[in-house]
C-alpha positions in Angstrom: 94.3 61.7 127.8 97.8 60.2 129.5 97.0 57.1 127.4 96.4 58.6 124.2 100.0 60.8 124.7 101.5 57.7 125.8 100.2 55.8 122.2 101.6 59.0 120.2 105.0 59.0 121.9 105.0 55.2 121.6 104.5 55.9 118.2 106.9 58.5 117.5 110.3 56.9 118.8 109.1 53.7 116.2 109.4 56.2 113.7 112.5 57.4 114.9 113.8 53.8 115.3 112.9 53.3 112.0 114.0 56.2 110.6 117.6 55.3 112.0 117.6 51.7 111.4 120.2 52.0 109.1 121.7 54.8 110.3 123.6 55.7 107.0 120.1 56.2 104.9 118.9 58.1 107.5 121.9 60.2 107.9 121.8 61.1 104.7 118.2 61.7 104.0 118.3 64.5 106.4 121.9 65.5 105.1 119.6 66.4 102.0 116.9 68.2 103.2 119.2 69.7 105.5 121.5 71.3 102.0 118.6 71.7 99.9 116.2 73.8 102.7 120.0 76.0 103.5 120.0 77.5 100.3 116.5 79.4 100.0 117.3 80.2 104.0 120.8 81.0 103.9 120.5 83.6 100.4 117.2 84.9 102.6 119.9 85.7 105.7 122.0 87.5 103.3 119.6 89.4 101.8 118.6 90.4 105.4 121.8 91.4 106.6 122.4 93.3 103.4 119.3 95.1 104.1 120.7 96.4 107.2 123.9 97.5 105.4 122.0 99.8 103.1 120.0 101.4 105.8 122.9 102.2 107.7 124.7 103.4 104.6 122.0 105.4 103.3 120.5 106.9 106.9 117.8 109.5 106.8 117.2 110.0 103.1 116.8 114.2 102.3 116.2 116.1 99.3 118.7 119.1 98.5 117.1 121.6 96.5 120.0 124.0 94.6 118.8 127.6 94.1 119.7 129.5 91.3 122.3 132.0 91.8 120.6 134.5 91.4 118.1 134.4 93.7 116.9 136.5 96.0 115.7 137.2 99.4 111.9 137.2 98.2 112.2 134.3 96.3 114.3 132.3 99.8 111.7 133.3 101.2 108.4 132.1 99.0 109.9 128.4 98.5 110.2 128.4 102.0 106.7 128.9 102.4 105.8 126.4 99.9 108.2 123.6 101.5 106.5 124.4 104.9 102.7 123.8 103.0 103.8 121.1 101.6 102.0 117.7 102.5 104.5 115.3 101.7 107.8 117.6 103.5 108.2 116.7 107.2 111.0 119.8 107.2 113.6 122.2 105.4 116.9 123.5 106.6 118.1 126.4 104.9 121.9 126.7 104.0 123.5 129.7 102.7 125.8 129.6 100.2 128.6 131.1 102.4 127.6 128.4 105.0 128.3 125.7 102.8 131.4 127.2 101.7 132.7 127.1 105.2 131.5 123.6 105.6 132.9 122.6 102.1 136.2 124.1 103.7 136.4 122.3 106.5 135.7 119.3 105.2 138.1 119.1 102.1 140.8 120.4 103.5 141.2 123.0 100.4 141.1 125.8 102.7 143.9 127.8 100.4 141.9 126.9 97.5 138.7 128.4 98.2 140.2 131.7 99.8 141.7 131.8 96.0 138.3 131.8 94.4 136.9 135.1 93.0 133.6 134.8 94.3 131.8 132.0 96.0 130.7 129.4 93.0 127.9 127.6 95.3 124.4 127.9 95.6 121.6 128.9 98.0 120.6 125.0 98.6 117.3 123.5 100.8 117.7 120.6 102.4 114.4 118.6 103.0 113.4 115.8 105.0 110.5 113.5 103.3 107.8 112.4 105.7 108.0 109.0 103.3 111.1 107.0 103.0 110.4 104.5 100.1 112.2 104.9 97.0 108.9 105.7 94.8 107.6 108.3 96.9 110.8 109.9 97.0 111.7 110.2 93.7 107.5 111.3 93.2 108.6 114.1 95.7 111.8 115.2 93.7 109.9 115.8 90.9 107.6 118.0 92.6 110.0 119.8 94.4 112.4 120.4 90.9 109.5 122.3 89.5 109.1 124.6 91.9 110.1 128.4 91.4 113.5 129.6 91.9 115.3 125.8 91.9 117.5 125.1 89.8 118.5 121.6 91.0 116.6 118.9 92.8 119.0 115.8 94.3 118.2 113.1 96.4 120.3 112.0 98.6 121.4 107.9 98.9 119.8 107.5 95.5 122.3 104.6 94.9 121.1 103.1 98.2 117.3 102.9 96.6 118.7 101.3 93.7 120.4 98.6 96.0 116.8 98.1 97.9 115.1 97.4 94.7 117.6 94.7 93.9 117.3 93.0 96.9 113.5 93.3 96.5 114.2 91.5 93.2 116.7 89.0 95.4 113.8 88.2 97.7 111.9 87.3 94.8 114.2 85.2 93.4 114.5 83.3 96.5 111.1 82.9 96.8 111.3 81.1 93.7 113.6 78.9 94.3 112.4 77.9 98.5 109.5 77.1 96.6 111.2 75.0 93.7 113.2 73.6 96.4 109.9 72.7 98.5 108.7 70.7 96.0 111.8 68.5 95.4 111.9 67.9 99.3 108.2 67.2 99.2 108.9 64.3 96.1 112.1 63.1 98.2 109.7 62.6 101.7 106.9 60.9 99.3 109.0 58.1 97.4 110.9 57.0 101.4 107.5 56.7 102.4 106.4 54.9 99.5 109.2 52.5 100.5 108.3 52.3 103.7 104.7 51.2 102.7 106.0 48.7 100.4 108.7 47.1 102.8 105.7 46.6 105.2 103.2 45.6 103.2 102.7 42.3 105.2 102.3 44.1 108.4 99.9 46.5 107.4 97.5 43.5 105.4 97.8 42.0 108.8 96.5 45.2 110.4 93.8 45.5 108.5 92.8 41.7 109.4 92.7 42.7 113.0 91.0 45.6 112.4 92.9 48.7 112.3 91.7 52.5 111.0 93.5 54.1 108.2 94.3 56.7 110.9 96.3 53.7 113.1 97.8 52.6 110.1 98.9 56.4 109.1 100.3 57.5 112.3 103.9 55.8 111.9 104.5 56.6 108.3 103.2 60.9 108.9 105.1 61.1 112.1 108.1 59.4 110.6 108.1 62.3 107.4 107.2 64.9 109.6 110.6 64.3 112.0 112.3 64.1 108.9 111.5 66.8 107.8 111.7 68.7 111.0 115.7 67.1 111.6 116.3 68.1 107.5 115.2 71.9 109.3 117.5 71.6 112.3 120.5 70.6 109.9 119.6 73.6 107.2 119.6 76.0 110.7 122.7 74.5 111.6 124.5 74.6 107.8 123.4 79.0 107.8 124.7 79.2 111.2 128.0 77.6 110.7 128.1 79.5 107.6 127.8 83.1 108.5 129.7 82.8 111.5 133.0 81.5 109.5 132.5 84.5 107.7 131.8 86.7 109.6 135.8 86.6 110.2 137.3 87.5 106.4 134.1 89.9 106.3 135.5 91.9 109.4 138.7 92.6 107.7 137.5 93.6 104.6 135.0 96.2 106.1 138.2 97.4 108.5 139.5 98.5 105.5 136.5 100.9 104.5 136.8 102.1 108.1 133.5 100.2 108.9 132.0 97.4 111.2 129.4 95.3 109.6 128.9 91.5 110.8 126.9 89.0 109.5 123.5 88.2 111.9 122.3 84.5 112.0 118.6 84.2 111.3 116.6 85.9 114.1 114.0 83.5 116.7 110.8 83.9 114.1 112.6 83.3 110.9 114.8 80.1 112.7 111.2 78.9 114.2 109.6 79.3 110.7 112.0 77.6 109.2 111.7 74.2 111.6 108.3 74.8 111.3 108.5 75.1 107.0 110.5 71.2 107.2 108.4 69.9 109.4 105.1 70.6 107.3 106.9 69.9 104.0 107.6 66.1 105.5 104.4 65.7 106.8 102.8 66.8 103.7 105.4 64.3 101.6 104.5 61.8 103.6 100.7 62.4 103.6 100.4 62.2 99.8 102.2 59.2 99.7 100.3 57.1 102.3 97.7 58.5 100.6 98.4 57.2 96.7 99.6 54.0 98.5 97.9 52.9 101.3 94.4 52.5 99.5 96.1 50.1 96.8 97.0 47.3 99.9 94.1 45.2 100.2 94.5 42.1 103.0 95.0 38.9 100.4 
């Protein structure tokens, strides 16, 4: 067991020798990877964090039901019954309309206004609570709800904020797309340095074969050298979304400071940083399979 860890490290740092033996290839091999595996990870960040934003915009999402005006006591009553039988309700708060005077009062500062107006000009309203909170159920719900006897207005609340989460639905998409896009190119790149690799030491691996070596002995170097550079393109795309959110984070404090809001940028969280080392690493090693793979069976020893 000790000797077979010992081949595989032994192995390994001739890879990474080999990888660095001129250190400006290297460099910018990974430099590569590093930019092209940033973008699909830094948009998905983005789109993360602007997740966030809309459910802290958009909180709790109700339903206010406007009565007409003029409805009465009986008819308060009987919706109430039907919001409370209702599967898909979790609850409903009912506000006067000389409640929501007062509160529209207070909160306007049109105090002198109001006290002006002949008679009050708002509503009987409901205010519901959905036991769903995804956008299609909701607006299923308002539908149902505006039917009902005795409303005269069905609203949902945050609706923009829905609208918002379905575009960055069609953002994650679209990121999808292009990690994937992306992938492949990275994939190509790891399979033509390998195929270079092979060619460059075609002498030593004839003479290997002379002697006696597997295909697996003779695979080793060449998969561990495109996994690890695959794995350091990974470190360097962590490092490029990092860097990037935290410098702005900065001009993206002061510009929420002036909606009288705090909102800061998150770096990618443990799982999506871990999946995304992971990602590289399998993306070299699968580069660097295929090519040992179309190569390796076309040296023969002379």
């Amino acid at each position: 067991m000790t000797r077979a860890l010992a081949l595989h490290l032994g192995v390994l740092r001739a890879a990474l020798r080999r990888m660095f033996a001129s250190k400006l290839g290297g460099l910018l091999n990974i430099l590569v990877i590093g930019i092209a595996l940033s973008l699909p990870a830094g948009m998905y960040a983005l789109l993360q964090n602007a997740q966030g934003l809309v459910a802290q915009l958009s909180g709790t999402p109700q339903i206010s039901l406007f009565l007409a005006t003029d409805a009465q006591a009986d008819d308060i009553d009987a919706l109430r019954k039907q919001l409370a039988a209702h599967p898909a309700v979790h609850g409903a708060e009912f506000v006067a309309r000389e409640r929501a005077l007062e509160q529209l009062k207070q909160s306007t500062g049109l105090a002198d206004v109001i006290v002006g107006l002949e008679k009050n000009p708002l509503p009987d309203a409901f205010v519901v609570s959905p036991k769903q909170g995804n956008a299609q159920a909701l607006d299923i719900l308002r539908g149902e709800l505006a039917q009902l006897p005795g409303v005269e207005l069905a609203q949902l609340d945050s609706a923009w904020a829905y609208k918002l989460e379905a575009l960055l639905e069609f953002g994650h998409l679209a990121v999808l797309i292009l990690a994937v896009l992306l992938s492949l190119a990275l994939v190509a790149v790891t399979f033509n340095t390998i195929r270079l690799q092979i060619l460059t030491q075609r002498d030593e691996i004839e003479v290997s074969r002379l002697i006696g070596a597997t295909d697996g002995f003779i695979r080793r170097p060449f998969l561990y050298f495109g996994a690890m550079q695959g794995l350091l393109g990974g470190i360097m795309a962590w490092a490029i979304v990092t860097a990037s959110l935290l410098l702005l984070n900065r001009p993206l404090g002061e510009l929420s400071q002036l909606y009288a809001s705090q909102f800061v940028l998150h770096p990618l969280s443990f799982g999506d940083s871990l999946s995304l080392l992971l990602f590289s690493l399998y993306l070299g090693w699968l580069g660097a399979w295929l090519s040992v793979a179309r190569h390796l069976s076309q040296i023969e020893p002379r």
